[in-house]
N, C-alpha and C positions, 0 to 999 in steps of 0.2 A: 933837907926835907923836901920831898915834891907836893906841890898842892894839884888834886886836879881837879879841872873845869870841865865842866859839862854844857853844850846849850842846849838847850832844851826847845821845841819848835808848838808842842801838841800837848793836853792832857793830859795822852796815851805814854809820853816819855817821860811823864814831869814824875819824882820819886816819890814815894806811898808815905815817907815823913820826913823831916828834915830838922835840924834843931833851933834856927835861926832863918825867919826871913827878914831880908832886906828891899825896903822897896825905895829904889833911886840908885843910880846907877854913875852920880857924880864923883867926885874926888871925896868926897865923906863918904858916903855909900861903898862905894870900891876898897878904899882904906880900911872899914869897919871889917868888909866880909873877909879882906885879905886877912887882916889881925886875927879873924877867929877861926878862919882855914890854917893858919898855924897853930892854932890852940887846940889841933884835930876837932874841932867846931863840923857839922856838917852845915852851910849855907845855900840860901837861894834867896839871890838876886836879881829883882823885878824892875827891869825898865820900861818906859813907855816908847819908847827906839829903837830901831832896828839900825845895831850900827857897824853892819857888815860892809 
C-alpha cells in the first residue's frame, strides 16, 4: 500500500476536507496519522516547525 504526503505551504493548497486532524507532529503525532493513512484515513498533520 502507498500512503501519500502532501505538504501543504498556503490556505490556497490546504484540501476543502479531511477526515482526521492531527495537531503535533512528534513521534505520537506521526505514529497516529501513519496508522490511519493505512486505514485509507484521509489526514492532516499540524506542526508548529518547519522541518525542512
Amino acid at each position: 500500500m502507498r500512503i501519500n504526503v502532501n505538504t501543504v505551504a498556503d490556505s490556497e493548497t490546504f484540501p476543502s476536507a479531511v477526515d482526521v486532524i492531527v495537531i503535533g507532529g512528534g513521534i505520537i503525532g506521526t505514529s497516529v496519522s501513519y496508522a490511519l493513512a493505512k486505514r485509507e484515513r484521509s489526514v492532516a498533520l499540524f506542526e508548529k516547525r518547519d522541518w525542512r
